[in-house]
KETORKE-129752 format. One line per field, with one value per residue (C-alpha): residue number from 1; residue in one letter; x, y, z negated. Coordinates in Angstrom, 3 decimals. Example, Ala and Ser with C-alpha at 12.3 -4.5 7.8 and 13.67 -1.06 7.14 Angstrom:
num: [1 / 2] .
residuo: [a / s] .
c1: [12.300 / 13.670] .
c2: [-4.500 / -1.060] .
c3: [-7.800 / -7.140] .
END
This chain:
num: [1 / 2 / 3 / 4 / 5 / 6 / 7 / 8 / 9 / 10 / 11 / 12 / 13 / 14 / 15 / 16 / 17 / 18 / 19 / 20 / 21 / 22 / 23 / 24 / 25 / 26 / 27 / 28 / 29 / 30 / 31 / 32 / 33 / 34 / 35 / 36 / 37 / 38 / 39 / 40 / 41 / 42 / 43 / 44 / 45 / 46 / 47 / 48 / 49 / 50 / 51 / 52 / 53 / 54 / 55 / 56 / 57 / 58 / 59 / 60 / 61 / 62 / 63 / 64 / 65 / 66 / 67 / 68 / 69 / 70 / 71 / 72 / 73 / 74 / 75 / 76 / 77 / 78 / 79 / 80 / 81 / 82 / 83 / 84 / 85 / 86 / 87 / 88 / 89 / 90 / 91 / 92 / 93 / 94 / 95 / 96 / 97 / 98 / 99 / 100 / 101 / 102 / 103 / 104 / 105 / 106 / 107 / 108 / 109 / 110 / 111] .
residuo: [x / x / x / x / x / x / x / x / x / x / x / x / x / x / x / x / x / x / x / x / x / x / x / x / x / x / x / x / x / x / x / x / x / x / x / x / x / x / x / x / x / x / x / x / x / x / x / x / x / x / x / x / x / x / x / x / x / x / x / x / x / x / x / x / x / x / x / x / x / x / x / x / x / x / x / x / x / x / x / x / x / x / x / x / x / x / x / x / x / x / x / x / x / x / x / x / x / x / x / x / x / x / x / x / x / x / x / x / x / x / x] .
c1: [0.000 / 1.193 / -0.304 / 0.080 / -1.220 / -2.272 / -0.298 / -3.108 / -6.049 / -7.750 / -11.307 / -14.242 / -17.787 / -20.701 / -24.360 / -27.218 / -25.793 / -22.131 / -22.654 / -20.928 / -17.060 / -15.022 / -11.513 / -9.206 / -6.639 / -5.097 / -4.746 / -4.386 / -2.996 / -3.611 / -1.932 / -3.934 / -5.251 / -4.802 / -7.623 / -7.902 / -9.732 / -11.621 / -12.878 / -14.981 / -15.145 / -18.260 / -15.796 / -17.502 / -15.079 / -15.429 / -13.499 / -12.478 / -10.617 / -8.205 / -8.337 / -7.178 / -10.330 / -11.528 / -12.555 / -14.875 / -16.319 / -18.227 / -17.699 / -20.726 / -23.872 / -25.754 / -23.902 / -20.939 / -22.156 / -25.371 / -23.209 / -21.134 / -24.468 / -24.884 / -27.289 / -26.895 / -28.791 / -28.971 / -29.893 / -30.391 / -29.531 / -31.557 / -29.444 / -30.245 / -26.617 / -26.687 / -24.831 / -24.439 / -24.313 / -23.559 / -25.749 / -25.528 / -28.288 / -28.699 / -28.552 / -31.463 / -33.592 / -30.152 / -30.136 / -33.608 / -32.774 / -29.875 / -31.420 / -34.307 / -31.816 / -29.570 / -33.194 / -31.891 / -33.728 / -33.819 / -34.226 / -33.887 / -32.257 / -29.611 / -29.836] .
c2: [0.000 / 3.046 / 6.296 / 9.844 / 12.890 / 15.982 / 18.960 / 21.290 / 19.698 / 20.071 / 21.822 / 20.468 / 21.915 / 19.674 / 19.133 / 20.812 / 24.406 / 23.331 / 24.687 / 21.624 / 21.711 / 18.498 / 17.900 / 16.010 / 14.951 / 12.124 / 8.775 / 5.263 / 2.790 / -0.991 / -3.609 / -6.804 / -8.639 / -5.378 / -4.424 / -0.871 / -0.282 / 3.474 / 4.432 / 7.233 / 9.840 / 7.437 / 4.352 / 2.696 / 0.553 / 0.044 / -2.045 / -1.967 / -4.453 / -4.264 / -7.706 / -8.247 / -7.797 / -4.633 / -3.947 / -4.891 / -1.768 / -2.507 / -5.010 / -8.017 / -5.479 / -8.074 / -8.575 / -6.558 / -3.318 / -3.802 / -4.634 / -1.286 / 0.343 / 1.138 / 0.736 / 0.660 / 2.527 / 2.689 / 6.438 / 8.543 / 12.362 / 14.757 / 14.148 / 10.272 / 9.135 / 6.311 / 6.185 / 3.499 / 5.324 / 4.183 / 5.440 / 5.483 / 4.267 / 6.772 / 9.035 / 8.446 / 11.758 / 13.571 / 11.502 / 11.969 / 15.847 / 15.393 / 13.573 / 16.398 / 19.460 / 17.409 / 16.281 / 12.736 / 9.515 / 6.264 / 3.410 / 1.179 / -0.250 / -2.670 / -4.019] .
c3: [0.000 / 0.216 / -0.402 / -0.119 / -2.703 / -0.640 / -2.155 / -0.671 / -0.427 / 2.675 / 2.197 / 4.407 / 4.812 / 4.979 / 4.385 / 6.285 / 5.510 / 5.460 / 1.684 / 0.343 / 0.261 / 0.386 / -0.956 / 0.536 / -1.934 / -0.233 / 2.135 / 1.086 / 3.724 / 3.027 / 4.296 / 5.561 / 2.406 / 0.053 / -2.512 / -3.446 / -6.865 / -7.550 / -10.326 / -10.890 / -14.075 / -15.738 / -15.395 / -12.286 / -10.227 / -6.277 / -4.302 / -0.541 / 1.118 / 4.326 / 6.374 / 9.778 / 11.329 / 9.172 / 5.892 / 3.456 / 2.462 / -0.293 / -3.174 / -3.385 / -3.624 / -6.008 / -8.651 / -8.751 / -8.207 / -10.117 / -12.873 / -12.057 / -12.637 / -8.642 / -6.695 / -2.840 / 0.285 / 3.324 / 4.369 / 7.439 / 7.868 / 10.067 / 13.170 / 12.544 / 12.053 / 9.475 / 5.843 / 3.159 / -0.350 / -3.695 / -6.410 / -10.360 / -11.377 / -14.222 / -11.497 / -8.937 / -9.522 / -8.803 / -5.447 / -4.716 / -4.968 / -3.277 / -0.686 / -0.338 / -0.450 / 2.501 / 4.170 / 4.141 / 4.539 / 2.602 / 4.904 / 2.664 / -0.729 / -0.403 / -4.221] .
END
């Protein structure tokens, strides 16, 4: 693995109004067969995984990410382009407001 901290972050606007502002701190490169582990400030853990054809993106949606207290989505935003999110579970009225602000689309629950 190797992986590089941004010095500057790089600052990017999204969202229906471009009112939200990214940072990007950094990129992780993975070698074939490499797990990266993130954790988030409430202690959740998600994994993705490089393999030779791709990546697992997500870890096992029933259990492990239940048990992470996330649950997943598939959404759609207004131009129809198509996202999976992961979403704390003690969280969902901030995604439903999130999702109404942003004029996204659940399609439908994963877990």
């Amino acid at each position: 693995m190797q992986f590089d901290k941004f010095l500057i972050p790089r600052h990017i606007h999204v969202g229906v109004r471009n009112e939200i502002v990214l940072r990007h701190v950094g990129l992780c490169q993975l070698e074939t067969d490499e797990l990266l582990t993130i954790q988030n400030t409430n202690q959740q853990k998600y994994d993705i995984v490089c393999k030779s054809w791709g990546f697992y993106a997500t870890p096992s949606i029933n259990p492990r990410l239940v048990n992470e207290g996330l649950l997943t989505a598939l959404i759609q935003n207004h131009l129809g382009r198509e996202f999976i999110v992961l979403v704390n579970n003690k969280s969902k009225q901030d995604f439903g407001d999130y999702c109404l602000e942003e004029n996204l689309k659940v399609i439908k629950w994963l877990s």
